[in-house]
C-alpha positions in Angstrom: 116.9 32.4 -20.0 113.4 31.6 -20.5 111.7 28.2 -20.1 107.7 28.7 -20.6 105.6 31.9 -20.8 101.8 32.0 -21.3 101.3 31.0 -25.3 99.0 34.1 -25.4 100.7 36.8 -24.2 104.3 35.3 -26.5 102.2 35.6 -29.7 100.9 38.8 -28.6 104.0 40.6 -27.7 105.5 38.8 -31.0 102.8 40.1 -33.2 103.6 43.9 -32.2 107.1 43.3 -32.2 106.8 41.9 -35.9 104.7 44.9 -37.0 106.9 47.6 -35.3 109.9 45.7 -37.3 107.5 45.7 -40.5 106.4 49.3 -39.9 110.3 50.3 -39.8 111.6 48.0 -42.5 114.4 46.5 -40.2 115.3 42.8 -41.2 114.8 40.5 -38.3 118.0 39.3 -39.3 120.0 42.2 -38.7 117.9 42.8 -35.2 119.1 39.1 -34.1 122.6 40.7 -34.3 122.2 43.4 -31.3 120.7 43.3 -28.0 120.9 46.7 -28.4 119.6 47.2 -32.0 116.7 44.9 -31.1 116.4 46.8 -27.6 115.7 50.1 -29.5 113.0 48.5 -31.4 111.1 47.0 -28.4 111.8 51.0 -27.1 109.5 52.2 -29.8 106.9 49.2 -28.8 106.9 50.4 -25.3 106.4 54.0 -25.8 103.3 53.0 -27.6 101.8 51.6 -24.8 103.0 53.5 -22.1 102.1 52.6 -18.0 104.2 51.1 -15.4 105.8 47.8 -17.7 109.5 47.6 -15.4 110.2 46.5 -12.5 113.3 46.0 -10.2 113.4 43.7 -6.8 116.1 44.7 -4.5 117.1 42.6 -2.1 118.3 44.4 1.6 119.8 41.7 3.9 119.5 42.1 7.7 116.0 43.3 7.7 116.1 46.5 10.3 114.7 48.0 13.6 111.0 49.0 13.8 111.7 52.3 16.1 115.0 53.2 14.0 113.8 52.8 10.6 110.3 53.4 10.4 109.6 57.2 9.5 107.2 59.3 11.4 105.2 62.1 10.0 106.4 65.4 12.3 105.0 69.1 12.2 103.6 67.8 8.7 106.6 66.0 7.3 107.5 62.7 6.7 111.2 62.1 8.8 113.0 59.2 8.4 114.3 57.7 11.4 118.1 57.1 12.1 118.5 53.5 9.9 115.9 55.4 7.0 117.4 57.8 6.9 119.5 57.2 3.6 116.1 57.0 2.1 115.3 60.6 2.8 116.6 62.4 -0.6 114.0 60.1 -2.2 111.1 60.0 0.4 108.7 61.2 -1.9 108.9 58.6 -4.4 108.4 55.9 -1.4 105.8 54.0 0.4 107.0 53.1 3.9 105.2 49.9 4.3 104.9 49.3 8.4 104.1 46.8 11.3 104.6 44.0 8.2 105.3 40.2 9.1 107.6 38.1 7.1 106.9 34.8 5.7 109.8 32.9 6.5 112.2 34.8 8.8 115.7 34.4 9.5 119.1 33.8 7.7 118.9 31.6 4.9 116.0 32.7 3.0 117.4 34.3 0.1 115.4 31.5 -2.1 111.8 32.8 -0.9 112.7 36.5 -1.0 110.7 36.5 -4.0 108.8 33.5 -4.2 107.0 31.2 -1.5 109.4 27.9 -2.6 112.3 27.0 -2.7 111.4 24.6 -5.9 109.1 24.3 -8.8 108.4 28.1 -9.3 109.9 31.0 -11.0 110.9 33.6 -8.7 109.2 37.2 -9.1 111.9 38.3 -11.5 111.6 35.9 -13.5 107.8 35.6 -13.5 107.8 39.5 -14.2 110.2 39.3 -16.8 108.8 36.6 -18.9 105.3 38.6 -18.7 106.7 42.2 -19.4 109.5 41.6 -21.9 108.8 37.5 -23.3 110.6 38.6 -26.5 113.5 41.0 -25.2 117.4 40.3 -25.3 117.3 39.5 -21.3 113.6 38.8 -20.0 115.3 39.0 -16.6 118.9 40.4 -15.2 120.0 39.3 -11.4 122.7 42.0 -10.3 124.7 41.1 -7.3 127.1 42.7 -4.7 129.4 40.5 -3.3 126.3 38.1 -3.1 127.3 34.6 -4.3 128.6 32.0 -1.7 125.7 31.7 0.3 122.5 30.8 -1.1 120.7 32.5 -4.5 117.8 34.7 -4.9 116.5 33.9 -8.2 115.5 30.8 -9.7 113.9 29.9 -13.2 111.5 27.0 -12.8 113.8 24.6 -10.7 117.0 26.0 -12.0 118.5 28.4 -9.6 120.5 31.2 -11.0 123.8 32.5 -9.3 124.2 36.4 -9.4 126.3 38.2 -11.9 128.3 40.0 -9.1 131.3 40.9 -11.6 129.4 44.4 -12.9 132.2 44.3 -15.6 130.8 41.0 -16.6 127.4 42.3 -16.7 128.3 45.4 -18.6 130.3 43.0 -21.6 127.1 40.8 -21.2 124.2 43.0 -21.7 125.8 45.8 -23.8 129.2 43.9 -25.7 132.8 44.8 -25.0 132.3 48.6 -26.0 129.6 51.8 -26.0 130.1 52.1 -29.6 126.8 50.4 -31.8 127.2 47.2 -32.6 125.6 47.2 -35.6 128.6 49.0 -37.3 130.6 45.8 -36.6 127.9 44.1 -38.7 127.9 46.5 -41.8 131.9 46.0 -41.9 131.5 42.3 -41.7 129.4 42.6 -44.6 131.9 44.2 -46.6 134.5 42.5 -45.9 132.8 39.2 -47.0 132.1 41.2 -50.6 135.4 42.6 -50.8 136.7 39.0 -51.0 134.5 37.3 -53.2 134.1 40.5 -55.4 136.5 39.4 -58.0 135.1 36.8 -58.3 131.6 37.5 -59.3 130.3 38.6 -62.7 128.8 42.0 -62.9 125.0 40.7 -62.1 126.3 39.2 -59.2 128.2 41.9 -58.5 125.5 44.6 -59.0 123.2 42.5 -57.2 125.9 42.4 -54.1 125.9 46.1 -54.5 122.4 46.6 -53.6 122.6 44.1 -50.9 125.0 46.3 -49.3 122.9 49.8 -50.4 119.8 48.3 -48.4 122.1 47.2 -45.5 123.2 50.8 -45.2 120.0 51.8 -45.6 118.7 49.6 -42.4 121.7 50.9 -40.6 120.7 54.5 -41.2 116.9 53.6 -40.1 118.3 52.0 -37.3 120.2 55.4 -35.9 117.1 57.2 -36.9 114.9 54.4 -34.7 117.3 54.9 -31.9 118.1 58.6 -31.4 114.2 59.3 -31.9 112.8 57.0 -29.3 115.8 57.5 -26.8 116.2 54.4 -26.5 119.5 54.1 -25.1 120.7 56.7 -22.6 124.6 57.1 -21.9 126.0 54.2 -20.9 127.7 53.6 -17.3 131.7 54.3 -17.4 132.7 50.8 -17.0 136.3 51.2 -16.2 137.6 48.3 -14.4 139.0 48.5 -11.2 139.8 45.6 -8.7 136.7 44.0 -7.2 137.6 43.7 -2.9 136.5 43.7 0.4 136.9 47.7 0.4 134.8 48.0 -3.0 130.9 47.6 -2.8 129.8 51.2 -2.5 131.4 51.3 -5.9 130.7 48.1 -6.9 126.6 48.7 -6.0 126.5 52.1 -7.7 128.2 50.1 -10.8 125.5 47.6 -11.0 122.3 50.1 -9.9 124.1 52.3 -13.5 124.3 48.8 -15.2 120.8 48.0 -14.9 119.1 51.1 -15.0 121.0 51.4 -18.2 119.5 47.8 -19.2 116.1 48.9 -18.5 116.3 52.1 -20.4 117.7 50.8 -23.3 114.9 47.5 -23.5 117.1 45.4 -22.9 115.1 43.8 -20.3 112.6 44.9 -18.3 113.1 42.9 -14.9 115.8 43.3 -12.8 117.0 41.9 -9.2 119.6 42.9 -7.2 121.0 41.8 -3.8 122.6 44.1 -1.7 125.0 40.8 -0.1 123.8 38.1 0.9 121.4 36.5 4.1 125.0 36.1 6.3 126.3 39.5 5.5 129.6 39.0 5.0 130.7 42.2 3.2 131.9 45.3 4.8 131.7 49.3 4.0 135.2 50.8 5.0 134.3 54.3 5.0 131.9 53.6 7.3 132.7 54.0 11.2 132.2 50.4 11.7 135.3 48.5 9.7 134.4 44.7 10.6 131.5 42.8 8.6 127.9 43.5 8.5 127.2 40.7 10.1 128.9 41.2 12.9 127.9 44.3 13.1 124.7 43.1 14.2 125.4 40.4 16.4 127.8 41.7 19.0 129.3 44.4 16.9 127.6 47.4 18.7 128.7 45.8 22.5 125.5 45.6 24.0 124.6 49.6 23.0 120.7 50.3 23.0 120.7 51.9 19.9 122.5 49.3 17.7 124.7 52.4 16.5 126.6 50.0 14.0 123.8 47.9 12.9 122.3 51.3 12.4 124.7 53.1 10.1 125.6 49.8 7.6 121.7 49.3 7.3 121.1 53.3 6.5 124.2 53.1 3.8 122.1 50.5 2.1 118.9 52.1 2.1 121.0 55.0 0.4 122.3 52.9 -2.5 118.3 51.9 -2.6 117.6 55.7 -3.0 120.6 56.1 -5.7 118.6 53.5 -7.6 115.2 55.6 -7.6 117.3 58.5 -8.2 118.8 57.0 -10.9 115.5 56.0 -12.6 114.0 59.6 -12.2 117.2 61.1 -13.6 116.7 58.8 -16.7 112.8 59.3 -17.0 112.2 56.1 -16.2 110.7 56.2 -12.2 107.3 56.7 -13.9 107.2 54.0 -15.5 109.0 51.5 -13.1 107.8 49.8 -9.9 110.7 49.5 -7.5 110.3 46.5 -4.6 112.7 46.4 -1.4 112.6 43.2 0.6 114.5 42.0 3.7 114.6 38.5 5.1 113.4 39.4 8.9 112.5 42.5 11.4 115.1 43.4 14.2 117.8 41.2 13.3 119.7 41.1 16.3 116.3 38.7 17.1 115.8 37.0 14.3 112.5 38.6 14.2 109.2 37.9 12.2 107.6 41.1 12.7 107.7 44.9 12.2 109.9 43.8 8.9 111.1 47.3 6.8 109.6 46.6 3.2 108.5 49.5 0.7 107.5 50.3 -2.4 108.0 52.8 -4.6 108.2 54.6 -8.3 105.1 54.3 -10.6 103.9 57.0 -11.6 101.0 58.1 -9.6 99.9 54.4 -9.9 100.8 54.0 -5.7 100.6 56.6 -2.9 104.0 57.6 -2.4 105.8 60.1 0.4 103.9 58.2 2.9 103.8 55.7 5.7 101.5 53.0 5.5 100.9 51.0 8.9 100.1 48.0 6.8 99.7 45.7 9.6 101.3 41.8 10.8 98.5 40.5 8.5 100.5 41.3 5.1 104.2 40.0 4.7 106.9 40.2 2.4 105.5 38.5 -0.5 102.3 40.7 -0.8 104.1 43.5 -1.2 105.3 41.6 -4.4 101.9 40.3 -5.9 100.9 44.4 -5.3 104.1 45.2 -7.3 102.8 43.1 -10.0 99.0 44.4 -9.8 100.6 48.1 -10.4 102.0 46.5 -13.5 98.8 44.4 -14.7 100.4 41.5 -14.2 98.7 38.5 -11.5 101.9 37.1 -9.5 101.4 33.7 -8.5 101.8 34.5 -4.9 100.4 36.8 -2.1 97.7 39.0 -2.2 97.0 42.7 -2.6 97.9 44.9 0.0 94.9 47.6 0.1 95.3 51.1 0.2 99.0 51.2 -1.9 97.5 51.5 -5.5 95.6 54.7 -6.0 
């Protein structure tokens, strides 16, 4: 999935990845087997340096109203307002970023959500990705609900990548058809290609074969060791298939926010994107009071009511699948060292609007102020709340500028 990465920072993050190998005596051979194998060793890299090195782009469509979504401090307290308020079991782990323009409003804009083209640059993403994890199994992973059809969000160079919006997919992709270590597979392979030619070898060759297999026993018991002692790979999501349908993305969303926090715990990757839908909202929540599209739901769906009560309750159900995300993270020790990024494509939607746009950021450690409200201002839009993302990180985004008072 890579094209090009800075020369420097490859032959850097090769270099430690050769000597952690080194250090461990694991074969590189055996490593190029696994994601996972190779995954746990990049683990034990990353512990070693510690900070904020993950990050995760979510993608909200059907931006939101300024006097229903932005939170207000009261008697003391941040309260979210009636479309934040799925936000609210996670507030404190959140900048509210306020009174923000957007660079490009309006349907359609999925291809600058996180970039300022629509060709000849890599998405933020991918641009993280290849800068944070050059050398992993997936230097980026773009997670979709219901999201293909209408436009893309991510795009390498001038290639533009659909979403994997089949979490069952993405689960056999990143992790293999089964929880079980991979590497087992390999051992039996092994032994199965000595139990054939066995008889057939003299006994050099055959003692010789024998402590082939010893030392590739040996890696596999280093390996478990490597594994279980950098926890490198927390329980994976229960991947159960069910049918994928109009009345699944709840469950489809909470599949692929467990798919790729999973990814990112076990170093798989350490970018990931995922949209929420797409810019024409086309998917709809049937336990919800409103049964038609989201979409519509905006657009003539709430007959003319001041209050947008439909619009409303579909964009506060995905700010809660935002907040499963960040709770997800903390629950697996990774919010610390994770910035997490949620961008919209316009304000009040019923308008089409450039201003007041909902953005925030959140995660890292003590690296931003978080349980707050920041009234940022209509000088700042969407994609400096990216290149800040990527400052918390250490890493210079290509676009936007720092938004100040975020980073501590």
């Amino acid at each position: 999935m890579v094209n090009t990465v800075d020369s420097d920072t490859l032959r850097q993050s090769r270099r430690r990845f050769l000597k952690t190998c080194a250090a461990s005596g694991i074969p590189l051979a055996l490593l190029k087997a696994s994601p996972l194998i190779s995954g746990a060793m990049f683990a034990r890299e990353a512990d070693a340096q510690g900070g904020v090195n993950k990050t995760v782009a979510i993608y909200v469509p059907g931006g939101g109203i300024h006097e229903f979504w932005a939170p207000r401090v009261i008697n003391g307290n941040l309260t979210m307002g009636p479309m934040s308020a799925g936000y609210d079991s996670v507030k404190d782990d959140c900048n509210f970023l306020l009174n923000m323009s957007h660079s490009n409003a309006g349907h359609g804009r999925m291809p600058v959500m996180l970039t300022d083209r629509y060709h000849g640059k890599d998405t933020y993403d991918v641009f993280m990705g290849k800068r944070l994890g050059p050398l992993l199994p997936f230097p980026y992973v773009n997670l979709g609900v219901q999201s293909n059809g209408n436009g893309y969000m991510t795009r390498d160079n001038n290639a533009q990548i659909p979403f994997q919006d089949n979490p069952f997919t993405a689960f056999r992709l990143l992790f293999g058809n089964a929880t079980a270590s991979p590497k087992s597979a390999l051992i039996d392979a092994h032994q199965e290609a000595v139990s054939a030619i066995r008889s057939k070898l003299g006994g050099y060759e055959t003692d010789r074969l024998d402590e082939h297999l010893e030392a590739i026993a040996d890696t596999e018991r280093r390996l478990a060791s490597q594994a279980q002692g950098s926890n490198a790979c927390p329980n994976l999501p229960d991947a159960s298939e069910f049918d994928l349908n109009g009345g699944t993305f709840t469950r489809e969303a909470k599949l692929q926010i467990d798919i790729a926090v999973a990814a990112l715990g076990c170093s798989l990757t350490r970018s990931v994107s995922i949209g929420f839908g797409n810019h024409q909202s086309q998917f709809r929540i049937p336990e919800l009071n409103f049964q038609g599209i989201y979409h519509q739901s905006i657009h003539g769906g709430s007959r003319g009511l001041p209050n947008y009560p439909y619009y409303t309750e579909i964009r506060s159900h995905l700010g809660s699948l935002t907040a499963y995300l960040i709770r997800r993270l903390r629950e697996t020790g990774q919010l610390d060292s994770t910035i997490v990024v949620e961008t919209t494509d316009m304000g009040h939607a019923d308008k089409h609007g450039s201003s007041d746009v909902p953005l925030l950021i959140a995660g890292g450690g003590g690296a931003i102020h978080t349980g707050v409200a920041s009234p940022v201002g209509a000088g700042y839009n969407n994609h400096d709340v990216l290149y800040t993302a990527a400052q918390v990180c250490g890493v210079d985004f290509d676009t936007g500028r720092e938004i100040p008072g975020i980073r501590v």
